[in-house]
BALOBA-1460 file (C-alpha; in Angstrom, 3 decimals):
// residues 286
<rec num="1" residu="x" x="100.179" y="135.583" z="48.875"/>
<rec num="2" residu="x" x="100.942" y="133.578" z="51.718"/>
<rec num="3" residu="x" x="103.960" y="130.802" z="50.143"/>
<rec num="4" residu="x" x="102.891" y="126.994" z="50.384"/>
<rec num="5" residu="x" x="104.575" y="125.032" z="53.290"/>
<rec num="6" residu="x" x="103.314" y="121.771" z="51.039"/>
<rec num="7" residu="x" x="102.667" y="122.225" z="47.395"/>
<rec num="8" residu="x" x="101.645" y="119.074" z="45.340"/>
<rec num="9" residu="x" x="102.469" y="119.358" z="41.656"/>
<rec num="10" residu="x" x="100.999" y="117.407" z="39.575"/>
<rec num="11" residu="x" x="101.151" y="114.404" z="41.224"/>
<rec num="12" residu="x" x="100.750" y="110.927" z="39.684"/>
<rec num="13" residu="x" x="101.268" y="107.258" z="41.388"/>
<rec num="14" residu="x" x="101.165" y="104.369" z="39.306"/>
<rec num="15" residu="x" x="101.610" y="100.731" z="40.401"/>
<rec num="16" residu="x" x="101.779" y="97.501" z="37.976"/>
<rec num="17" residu="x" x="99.633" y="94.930" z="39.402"/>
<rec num="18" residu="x" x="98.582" y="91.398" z="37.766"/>
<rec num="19" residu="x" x="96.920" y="91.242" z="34.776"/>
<rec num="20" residu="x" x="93.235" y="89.005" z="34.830"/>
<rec num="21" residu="x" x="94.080" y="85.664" z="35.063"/>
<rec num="22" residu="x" x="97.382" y="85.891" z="35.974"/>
<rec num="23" residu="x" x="98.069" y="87.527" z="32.640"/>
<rec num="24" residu="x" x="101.149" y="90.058" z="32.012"/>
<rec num="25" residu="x" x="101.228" y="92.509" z="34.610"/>
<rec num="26" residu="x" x="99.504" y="96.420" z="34.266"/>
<rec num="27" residu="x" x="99.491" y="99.468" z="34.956"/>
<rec num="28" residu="x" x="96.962" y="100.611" z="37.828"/>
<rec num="29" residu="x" x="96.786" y="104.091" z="38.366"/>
<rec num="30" residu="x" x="96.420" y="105.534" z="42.419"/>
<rec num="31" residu="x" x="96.664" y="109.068" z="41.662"/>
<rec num="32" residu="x" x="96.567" y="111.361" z="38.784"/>
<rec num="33" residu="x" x="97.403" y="115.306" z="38.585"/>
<rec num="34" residu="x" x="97.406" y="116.351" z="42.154"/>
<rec num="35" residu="x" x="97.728" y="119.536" z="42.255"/>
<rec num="36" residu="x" x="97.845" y="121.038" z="46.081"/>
<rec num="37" residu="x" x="98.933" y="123.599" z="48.079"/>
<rec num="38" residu="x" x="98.841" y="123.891" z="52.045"/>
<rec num="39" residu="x" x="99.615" y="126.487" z="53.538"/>
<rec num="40" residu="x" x="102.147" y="127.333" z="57.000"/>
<rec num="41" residu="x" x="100.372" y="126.200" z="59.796"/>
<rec num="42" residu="x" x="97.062" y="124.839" z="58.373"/>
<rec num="43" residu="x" x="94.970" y="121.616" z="58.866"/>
<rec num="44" residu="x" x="94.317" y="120.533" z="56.023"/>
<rec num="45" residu="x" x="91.707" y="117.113" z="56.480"/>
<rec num="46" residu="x" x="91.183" y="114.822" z="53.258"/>
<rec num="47" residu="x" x="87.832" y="112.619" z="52.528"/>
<rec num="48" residu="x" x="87.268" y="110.651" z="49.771"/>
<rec num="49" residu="x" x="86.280" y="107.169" z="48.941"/>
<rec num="50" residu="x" x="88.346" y="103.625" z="49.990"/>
<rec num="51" residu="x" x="90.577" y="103.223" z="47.488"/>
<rec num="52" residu="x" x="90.628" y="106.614" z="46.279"/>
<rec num="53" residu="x" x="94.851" y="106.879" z="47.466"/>
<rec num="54" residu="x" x="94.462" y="109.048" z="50.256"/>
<rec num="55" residu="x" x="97.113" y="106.632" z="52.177"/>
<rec num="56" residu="x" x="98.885" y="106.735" z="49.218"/>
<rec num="57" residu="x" x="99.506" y="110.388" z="48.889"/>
<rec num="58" residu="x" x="100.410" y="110.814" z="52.847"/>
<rec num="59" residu="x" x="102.842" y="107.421" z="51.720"/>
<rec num="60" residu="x" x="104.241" y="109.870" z="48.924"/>
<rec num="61" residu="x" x="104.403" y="112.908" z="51.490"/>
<rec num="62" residu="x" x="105.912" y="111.168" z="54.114"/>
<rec num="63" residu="x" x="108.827" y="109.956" z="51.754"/>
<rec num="64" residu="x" x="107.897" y="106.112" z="52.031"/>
<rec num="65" residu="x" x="107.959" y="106.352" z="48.050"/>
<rec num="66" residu="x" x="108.549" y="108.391" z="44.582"/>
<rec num="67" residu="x" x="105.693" y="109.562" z="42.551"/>
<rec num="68" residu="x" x="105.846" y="108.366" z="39.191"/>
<rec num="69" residu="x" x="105.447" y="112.071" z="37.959"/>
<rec num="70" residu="x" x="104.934" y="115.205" z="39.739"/>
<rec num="71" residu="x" x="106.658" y="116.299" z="42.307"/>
<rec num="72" residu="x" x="105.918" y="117.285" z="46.417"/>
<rec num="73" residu="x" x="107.819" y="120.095" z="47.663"/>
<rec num="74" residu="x" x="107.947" y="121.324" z="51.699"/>
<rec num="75" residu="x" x="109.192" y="124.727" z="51.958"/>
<rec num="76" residu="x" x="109.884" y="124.690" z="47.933"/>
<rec num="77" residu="x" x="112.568" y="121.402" z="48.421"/>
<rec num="78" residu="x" x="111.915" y="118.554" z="46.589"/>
<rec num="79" residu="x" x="110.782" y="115.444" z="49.253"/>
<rec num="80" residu="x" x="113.222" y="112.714" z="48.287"/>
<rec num="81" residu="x" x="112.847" y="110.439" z="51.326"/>
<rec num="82" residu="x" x="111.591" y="110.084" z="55.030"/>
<rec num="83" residu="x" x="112.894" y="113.040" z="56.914"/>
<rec num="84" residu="x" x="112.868" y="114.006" z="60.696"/>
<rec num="85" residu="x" x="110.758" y="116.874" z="59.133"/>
<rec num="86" residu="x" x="107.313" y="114.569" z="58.782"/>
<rec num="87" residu="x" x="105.575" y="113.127" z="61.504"/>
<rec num="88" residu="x" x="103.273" y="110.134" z="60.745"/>
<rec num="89" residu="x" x="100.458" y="109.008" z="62.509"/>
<rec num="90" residu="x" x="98.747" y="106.233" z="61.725"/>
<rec num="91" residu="x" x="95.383" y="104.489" z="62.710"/>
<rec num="92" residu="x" x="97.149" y="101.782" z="64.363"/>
<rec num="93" residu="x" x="99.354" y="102.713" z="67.620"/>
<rec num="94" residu="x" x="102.590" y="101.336" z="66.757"/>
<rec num="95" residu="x" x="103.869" y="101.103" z="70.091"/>
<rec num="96" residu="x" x="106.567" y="99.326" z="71.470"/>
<rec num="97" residu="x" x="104.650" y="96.891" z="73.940"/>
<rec num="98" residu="x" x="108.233" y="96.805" z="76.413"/>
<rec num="99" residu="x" x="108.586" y="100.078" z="76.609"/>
<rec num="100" residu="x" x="106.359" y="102.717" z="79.017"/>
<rec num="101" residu="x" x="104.706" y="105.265" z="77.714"/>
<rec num="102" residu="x" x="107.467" y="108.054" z="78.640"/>
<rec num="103" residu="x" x="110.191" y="105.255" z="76.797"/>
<rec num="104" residu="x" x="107.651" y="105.274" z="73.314"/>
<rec num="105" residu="x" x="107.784" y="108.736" z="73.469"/>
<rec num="106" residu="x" x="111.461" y="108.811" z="74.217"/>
<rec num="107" residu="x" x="112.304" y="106.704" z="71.188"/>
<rec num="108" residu="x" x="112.700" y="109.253" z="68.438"/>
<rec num="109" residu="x" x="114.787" y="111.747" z="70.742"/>
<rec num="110" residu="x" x="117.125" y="108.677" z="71.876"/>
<rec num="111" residu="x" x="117.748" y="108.180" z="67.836"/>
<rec num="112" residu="x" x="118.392" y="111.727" z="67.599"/>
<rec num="113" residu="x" x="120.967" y="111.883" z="69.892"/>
<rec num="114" residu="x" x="119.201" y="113.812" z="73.122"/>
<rec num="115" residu="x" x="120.800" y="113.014" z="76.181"/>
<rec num="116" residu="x" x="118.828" y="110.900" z="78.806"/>
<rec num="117" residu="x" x="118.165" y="113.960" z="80.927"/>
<rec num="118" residu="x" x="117.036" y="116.105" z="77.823"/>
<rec num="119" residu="x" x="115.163" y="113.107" z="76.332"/>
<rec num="120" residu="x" x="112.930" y="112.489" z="79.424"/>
<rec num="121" residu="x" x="111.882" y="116.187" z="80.129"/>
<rec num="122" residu="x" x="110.796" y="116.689" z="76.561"/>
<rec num="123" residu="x" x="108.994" y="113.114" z="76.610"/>
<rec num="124" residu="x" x="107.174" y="114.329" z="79.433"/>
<rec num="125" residu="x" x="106.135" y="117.629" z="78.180"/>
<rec num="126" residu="x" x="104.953" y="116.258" z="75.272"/>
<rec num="127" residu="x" x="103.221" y="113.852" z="77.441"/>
<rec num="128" residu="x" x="101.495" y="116.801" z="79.598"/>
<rec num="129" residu="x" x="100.786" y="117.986" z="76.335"/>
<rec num="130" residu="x" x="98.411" y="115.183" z="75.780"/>
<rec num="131" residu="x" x="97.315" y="114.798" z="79.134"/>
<rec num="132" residu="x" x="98.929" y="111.800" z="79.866"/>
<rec num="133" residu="x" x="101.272" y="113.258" z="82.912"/>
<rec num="134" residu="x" x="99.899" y="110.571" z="85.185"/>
<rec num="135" residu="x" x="100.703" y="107.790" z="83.149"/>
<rec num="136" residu="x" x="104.447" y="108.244" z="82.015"/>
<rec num="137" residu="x" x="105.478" y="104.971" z="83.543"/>
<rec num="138" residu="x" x="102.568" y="102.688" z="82.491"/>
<rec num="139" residu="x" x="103.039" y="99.903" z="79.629"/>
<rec num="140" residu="x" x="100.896" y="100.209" z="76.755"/>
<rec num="141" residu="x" x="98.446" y="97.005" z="77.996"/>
<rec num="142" residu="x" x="97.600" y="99.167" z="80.550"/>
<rec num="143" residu="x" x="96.697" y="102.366" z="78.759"/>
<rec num="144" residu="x" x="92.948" y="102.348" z="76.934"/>
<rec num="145" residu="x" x="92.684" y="102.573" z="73.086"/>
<rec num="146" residu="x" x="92.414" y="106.822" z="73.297"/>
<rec num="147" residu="x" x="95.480" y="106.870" z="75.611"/>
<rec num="148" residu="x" x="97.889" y="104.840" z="73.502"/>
<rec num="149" residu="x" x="96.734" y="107.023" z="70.635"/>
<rec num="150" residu="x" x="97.785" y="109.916" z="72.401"/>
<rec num="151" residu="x" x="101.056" y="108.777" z="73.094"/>
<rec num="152" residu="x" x="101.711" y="107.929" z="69.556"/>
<rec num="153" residu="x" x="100.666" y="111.667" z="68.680"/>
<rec num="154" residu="x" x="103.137" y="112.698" z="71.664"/>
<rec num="155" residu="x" x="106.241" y="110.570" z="70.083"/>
<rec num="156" residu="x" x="105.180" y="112.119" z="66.836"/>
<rec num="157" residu="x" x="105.450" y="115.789" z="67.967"/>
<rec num="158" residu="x" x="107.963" y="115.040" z="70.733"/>
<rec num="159" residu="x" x="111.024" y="115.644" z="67.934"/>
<rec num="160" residu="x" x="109.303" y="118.475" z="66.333"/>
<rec num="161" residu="x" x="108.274" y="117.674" z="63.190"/>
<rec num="162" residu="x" x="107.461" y="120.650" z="61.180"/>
<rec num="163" residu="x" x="104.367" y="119.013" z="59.610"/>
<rec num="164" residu="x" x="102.068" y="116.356" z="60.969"/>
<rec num="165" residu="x" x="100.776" y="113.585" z="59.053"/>
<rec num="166" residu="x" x="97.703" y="111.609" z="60.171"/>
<rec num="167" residu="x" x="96.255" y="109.171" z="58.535"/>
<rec num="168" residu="x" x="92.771" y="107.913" z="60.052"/>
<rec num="169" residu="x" x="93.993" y="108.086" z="63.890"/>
<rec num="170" residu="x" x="90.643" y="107.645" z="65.624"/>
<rec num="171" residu="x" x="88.898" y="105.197" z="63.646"/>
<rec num="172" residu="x" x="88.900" y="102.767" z="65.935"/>
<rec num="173" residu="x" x="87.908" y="104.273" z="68.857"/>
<rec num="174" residu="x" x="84.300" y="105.166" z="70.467"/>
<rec num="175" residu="x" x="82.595" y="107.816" z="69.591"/>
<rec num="176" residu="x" x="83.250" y="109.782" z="72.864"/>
<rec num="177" residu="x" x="87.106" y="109.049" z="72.833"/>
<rec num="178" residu="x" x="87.335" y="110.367" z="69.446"/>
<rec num="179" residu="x" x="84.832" y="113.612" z="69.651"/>
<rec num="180" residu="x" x="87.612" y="113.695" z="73.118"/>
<rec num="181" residu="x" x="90.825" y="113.456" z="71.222"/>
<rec num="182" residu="x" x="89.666" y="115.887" z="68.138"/>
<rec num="183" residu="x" x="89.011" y="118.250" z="70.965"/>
<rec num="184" residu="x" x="92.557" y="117.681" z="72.003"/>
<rec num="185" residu="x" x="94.501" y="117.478" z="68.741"/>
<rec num="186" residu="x" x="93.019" y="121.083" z="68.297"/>
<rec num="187" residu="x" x="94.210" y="122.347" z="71.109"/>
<rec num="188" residu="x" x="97.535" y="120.891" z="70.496"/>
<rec num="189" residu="x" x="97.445" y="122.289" z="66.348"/>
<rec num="190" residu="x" x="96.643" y="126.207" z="68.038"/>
<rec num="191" residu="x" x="99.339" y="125.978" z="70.526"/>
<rec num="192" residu="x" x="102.137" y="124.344" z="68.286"/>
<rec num="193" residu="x" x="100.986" y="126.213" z="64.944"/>
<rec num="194" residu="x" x="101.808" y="122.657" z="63.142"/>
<rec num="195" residu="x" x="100.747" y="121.894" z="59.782"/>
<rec num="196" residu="x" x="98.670" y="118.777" z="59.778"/>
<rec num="197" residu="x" x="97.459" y="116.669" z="57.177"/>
<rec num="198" residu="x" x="94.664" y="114.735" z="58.454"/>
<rec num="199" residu="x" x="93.052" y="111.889" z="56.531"/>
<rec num="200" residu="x" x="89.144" y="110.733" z="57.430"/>
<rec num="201" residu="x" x="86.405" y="109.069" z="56.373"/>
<rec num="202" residu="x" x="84.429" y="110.743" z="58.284"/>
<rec num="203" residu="x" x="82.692" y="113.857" z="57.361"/>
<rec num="204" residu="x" x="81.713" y="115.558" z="60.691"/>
<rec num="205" residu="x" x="85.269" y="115.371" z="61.619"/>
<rec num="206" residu="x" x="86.809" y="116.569" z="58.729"/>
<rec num="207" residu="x" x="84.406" y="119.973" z="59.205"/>
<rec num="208" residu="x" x="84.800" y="119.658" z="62.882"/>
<rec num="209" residu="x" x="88.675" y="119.856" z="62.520"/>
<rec num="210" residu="x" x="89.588" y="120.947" z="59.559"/>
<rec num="211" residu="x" x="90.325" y="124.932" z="58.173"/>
<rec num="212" residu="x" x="89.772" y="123.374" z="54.732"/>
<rec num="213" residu="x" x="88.503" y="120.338" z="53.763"/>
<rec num="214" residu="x" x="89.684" y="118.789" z="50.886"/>
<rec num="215" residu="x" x="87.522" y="116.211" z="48.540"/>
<rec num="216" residu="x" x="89.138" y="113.679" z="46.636"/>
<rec num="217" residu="x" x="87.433" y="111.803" z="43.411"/>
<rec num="218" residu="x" x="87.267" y="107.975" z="43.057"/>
<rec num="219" residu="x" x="90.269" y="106.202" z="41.527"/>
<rec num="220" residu="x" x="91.973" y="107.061" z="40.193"/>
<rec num="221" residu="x" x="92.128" y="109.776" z="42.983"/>
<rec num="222" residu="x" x="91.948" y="113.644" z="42.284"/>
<rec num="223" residu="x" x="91.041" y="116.628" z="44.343"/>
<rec num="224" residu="x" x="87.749" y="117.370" z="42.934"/>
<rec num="225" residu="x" x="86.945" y="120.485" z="45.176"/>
<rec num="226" residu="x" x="88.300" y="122.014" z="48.287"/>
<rec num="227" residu="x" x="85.667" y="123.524" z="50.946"/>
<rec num="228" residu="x" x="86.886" y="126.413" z="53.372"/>
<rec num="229" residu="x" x="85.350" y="126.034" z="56.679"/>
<rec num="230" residu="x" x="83.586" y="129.153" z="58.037"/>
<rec num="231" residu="x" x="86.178" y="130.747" z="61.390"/>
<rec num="232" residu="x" x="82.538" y="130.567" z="63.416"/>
<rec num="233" residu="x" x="82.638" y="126.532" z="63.424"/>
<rec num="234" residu="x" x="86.145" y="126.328" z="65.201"/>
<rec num="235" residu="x" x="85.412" y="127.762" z="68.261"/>
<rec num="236" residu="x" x="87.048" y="126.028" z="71.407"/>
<rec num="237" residu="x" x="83.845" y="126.644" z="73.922"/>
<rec num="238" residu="x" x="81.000" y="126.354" z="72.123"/>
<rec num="239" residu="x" x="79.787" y="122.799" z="70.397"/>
<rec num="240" residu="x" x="80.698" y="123.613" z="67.149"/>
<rec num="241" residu="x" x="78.288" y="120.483" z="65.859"/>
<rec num="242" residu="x" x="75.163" y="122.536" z="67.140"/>
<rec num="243" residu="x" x="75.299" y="125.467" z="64.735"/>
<rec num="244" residu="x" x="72.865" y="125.545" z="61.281"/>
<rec num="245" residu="x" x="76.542" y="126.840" z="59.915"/>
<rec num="246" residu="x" x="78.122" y="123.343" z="60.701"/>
<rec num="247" residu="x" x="74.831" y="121.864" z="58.791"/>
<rec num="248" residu="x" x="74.963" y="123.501" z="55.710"/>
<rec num="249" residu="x" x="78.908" y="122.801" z="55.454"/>
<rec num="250" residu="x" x="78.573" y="119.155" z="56.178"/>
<rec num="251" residu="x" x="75.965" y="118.714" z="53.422"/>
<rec num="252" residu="x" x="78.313" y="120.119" z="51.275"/>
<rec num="253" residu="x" x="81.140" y="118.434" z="51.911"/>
<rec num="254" residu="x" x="78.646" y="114.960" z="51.820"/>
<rec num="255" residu="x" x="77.325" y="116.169" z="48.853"/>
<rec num="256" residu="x" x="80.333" y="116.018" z="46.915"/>
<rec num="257" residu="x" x="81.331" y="112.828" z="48.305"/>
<rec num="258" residu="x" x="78.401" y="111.288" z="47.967"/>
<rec num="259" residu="x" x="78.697" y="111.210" z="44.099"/>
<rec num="260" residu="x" x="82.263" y="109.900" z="44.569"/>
<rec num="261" residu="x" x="81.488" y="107.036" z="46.590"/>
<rec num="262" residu="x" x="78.577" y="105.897" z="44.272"/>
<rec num="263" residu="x" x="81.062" y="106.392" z="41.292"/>
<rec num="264" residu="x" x="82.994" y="104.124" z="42.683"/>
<rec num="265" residu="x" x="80.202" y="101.673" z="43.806"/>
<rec num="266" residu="x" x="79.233" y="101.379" z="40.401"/>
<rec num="267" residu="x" x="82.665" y="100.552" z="39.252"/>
<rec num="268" residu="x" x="82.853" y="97.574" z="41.223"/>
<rec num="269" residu="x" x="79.485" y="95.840" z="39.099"/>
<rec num="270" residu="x" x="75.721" y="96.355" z="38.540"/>
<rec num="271" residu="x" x="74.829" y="94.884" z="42.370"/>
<rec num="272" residu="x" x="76.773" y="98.206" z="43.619"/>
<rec num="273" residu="x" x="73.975" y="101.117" z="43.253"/>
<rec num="274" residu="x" x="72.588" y="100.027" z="46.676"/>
<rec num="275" residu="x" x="75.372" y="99.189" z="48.623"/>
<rec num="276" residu="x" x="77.238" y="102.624" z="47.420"/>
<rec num="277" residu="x" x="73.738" y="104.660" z="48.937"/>
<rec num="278" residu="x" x="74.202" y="103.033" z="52.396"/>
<rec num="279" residu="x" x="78.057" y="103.521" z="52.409"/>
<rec num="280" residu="x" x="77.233" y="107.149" z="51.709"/>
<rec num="281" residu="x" x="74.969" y="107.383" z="54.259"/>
<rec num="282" residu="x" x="77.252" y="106.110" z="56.509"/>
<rec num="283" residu="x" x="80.083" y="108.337" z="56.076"/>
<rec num="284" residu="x" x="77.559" y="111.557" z="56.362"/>
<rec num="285" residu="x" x="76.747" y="110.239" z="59.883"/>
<rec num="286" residu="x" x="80.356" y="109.090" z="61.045"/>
């Protein structure tokens, strides 16, 4: 048995938060019992409802805070903090607006110590990587919404990060630019065998991306049921979407989300049943 690069055990998050009326405060629980492996080298993508902690458990993995119980291991260490080790990216770019593109990228390496030399040739490999070799020396107002995105995955993988956090990266862009940058990100997972954890609300990109796809209940969030995607849908020439395989796999995976959203719906008031159907419906066509 291949040994976990990421194992979640039994992880809970708890937050207090004010009581009705402004009472005493309580305790409002994010996640309970997480129990997860992922293994070396996977890409592992994560659906679930809003508010079901999916940004709470990359939080927790990235080190930005402590479960309350449980524990997250990478390569059977305890995480105890942020660590050169995690990359994050997030939905929003992040970028420093004075600095080019080649300079963002340059940032982490300058913090580790690389000197100038070293620090620009790896920026612009990483760059290349992305396919942003034309536009080392442009500001971030000049880049579109996909191209700033793919410098903040190149800053991300530029210090070598042995896993890849992503929460929600292409959520705000078009259609195209995203179907575009999945393409992309991909290509970059095959030929840098990183281990990505990739949070979505959307379920054709989850299949579309992910080796497994991982469903989480509403709050507080669990991992109800984890669906392996079939090797045939992640072929790099054919359109993967196409195939009665890719169907069938999305239903699932809608299926079982579809129940979590309404749950969750339903939990917000009577006036919910509704609203939770067309929020389902949307995510199965995102």
């Amino acid at each position: 048995m291949t040994k976990a690069k990421i194992r979640f055990e039994h992880v809970r998050q708890e937050f207090l938060v004010r009581g009705p009326g402004g009472g005493p405060a309580q305790r409002f629980t994010a996640l309970d019992d997480i129990t997860l492996d992922v293994r070396p080298g996977e890409f592992l993508a994560l659906v679930g409802p809003s508010g079901c902690g999916k940004s709470t458990l990359l939080d927790l993995l990235g080190g930005l805070t402590a479960p309350s119980n449980g524990r997250i291991l990478l390569d059977g260490k305890v995480i105890d903090g942020p660590a050169r080790d995690r990359g994050i990216v997030f939905q929003q770019y992040a970028l420093f607006p004075w600095r080019t593109a080649v300079q963002n990228v340059e940032f982490g390496l300058d913090i580790a110590g690389l000197k100038a030399r070293a620090r620009r040739e790896k920026a612009l490999h990483y760059l290349d990587l992305v396919g942003l070799s034309g536009f080392a020396d442009r500001y971030p107002h000049e880049l579109s919404g996909g191209m700033k995105q793919r410098v903040a995955i190149a800053r991300s993988l530029a210090y070598d990060p042995e896993v890849l956090l992503m929460d929600e990266p292409f959520a705000a862009l078009d259609a195209q630019t995203r179907e575009t940058l999945q393409g992309e990100l991909l290509r970059i997972c095959r030929s840098t065998g990183k281990t990505i954890l990739f949070i979505t609300h959307g379920i054709d990109e989850a299949v579309v991306l992910g080796q497994r796809v991982a469903v989480m209940t509403s709050r507080p969030g669990r991992i109800k049921q984890i669906v392996d995607i079939p090797d045939e849908l992640h072929s790099e020439t054919e359109d993967v979407r196409s195939l009665p395989q890719f169907g069938r796999v999305r239903h699932e995976v809608w299926s079982l989300l579809r129940e979590e959203v309404l749950k969750a719906q339903g939990a917000q008031g009577p006036a919910a049943d509704g609203e939770g159907v067309a929020k389902a419906e949307e995510l199965a066509h995102v």
